[in-house]
Every structure is written in structure tokens, then in C-alpha cells.
C-alpha positions in Angstrom: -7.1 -29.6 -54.9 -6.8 -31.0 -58.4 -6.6 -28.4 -61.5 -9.5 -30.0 -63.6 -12.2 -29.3 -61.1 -12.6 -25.7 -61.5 -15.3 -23.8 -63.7 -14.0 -21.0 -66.2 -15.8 -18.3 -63.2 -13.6 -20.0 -60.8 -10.7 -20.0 -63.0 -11.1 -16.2 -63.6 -11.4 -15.8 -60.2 -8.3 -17.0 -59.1 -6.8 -14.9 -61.9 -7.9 -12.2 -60.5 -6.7 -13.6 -57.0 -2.9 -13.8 -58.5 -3.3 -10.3 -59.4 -4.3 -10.5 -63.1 -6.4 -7.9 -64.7 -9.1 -8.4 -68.3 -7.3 -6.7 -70.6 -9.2 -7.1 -73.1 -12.2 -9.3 -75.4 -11.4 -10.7 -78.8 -14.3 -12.7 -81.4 -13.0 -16.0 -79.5 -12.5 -15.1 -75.9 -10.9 -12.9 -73.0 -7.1 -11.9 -72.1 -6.0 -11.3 -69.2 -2.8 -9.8 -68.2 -0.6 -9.4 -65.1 1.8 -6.5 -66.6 4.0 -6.5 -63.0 5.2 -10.0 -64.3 4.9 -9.9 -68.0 2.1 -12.8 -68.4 -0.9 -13.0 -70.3 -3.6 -15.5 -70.5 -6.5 -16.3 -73.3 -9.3 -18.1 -72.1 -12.3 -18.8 -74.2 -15.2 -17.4 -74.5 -17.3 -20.3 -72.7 -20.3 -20.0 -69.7 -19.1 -19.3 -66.5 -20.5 -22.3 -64.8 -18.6 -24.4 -67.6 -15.9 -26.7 -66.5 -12.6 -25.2 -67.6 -9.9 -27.3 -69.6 -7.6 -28.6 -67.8 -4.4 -27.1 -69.9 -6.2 -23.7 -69.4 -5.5 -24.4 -65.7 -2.2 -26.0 -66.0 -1.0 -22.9 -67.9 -1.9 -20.5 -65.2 -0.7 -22.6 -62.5 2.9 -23.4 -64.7 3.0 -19.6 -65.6 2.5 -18.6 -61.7 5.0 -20.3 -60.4 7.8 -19.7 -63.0 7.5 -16.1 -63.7 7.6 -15.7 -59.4 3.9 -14.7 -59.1 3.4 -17.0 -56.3 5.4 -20.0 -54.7 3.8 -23.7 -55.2 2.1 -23.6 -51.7 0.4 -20.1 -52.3 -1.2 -21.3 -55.6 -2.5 -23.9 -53.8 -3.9 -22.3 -51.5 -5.5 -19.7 -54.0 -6.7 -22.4 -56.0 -8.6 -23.9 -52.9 -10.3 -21.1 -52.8 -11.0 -20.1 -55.9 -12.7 -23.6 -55.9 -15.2 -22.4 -53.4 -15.9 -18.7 -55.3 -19.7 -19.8 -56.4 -20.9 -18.4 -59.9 -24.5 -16.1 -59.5 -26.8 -17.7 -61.5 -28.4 -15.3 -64.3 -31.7 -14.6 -64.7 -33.5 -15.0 -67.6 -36.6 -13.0 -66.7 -37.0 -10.1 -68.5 -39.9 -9.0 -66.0 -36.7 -7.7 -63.3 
């Protein structure tokens, strides 16, 4: 699975997969924290179905693995899977 094919949905997805939680919104984006192991990640405020930046990935995937969140082949696996989680398109119909 390569880190720069995920969308920024999928990317929060497998944040929440590694056991990360939105903590909060700022003017520019979203953090998310995982307190049990002291990280944090910004990501930006960009459309879900938008391809995420690769460093964005590479962050969460560095950060995993050194602060003991998961082991190398975990995060793989969690990526895979994260790279199936498919965004629900939004309506623009105000008639719903």
C-alpha cells in the first residue's frame, strides 16, 4: 500500500483506526490527538474526497510507529484498509 494514495477521509479514518480522537477545529484545519501516547496531528482543512499530502501521511505513519502505537506490520495493515473506507458523497439538494 503506498502512503500517497489515500484521500484526507481515508486519512482520518485510519486515524481514528490507530485510536486517535478530533480534538479540536482551528481557522486552518483539524487536530487530532491520541492522549494514551502523547501525539497530535493537524491536518488541513481540505474536502474529504481530496488526495491527502503525502508528508501528512508520512507523519502519521513515522509518529505510529515510534511513539509504540502500532508495529510496522499493523500500520500496514490499517492503512490497507483505510484505503478501502469510501467517502459518502454529499448532497447538494436542498429539496431533502
Amino acid at each position: 500500500m503506498s502512503l500517497n494514495s489515500l484521500t484526507y477521509a481515508q486519512l482520518e479514518h485510519l486515524l481514528t483506526e490507530l485510536g486517535y480522537h478530533l480534538g479540536g477545529r482551528d481557522v486552518g484545519g483539524r487536530i487530532w490527538t491520541h492522549p494514551q501516547y502523547d501525539a497530535l496531528k493537524w491536518l488541513p482543512a481540505a474536502p474529504p474526497q481530496e488526495h491527502a499530502r503525502v508528508h501528512h501521511v508520512m507523519t502519521v505513519h513515522r509518529v505510529s510507529i515510534e511513539k509504540g502505537i502500532v508495529d510496522e506490520e499493523r500500520f500496514q495493515e490499517l492503512l490497507a484498509k483505510a484505503a478501502q473506507y469510501a467517502v459518502e458523497p454529499v448532497s447538494t439538494d436542498d429539496a431533502a
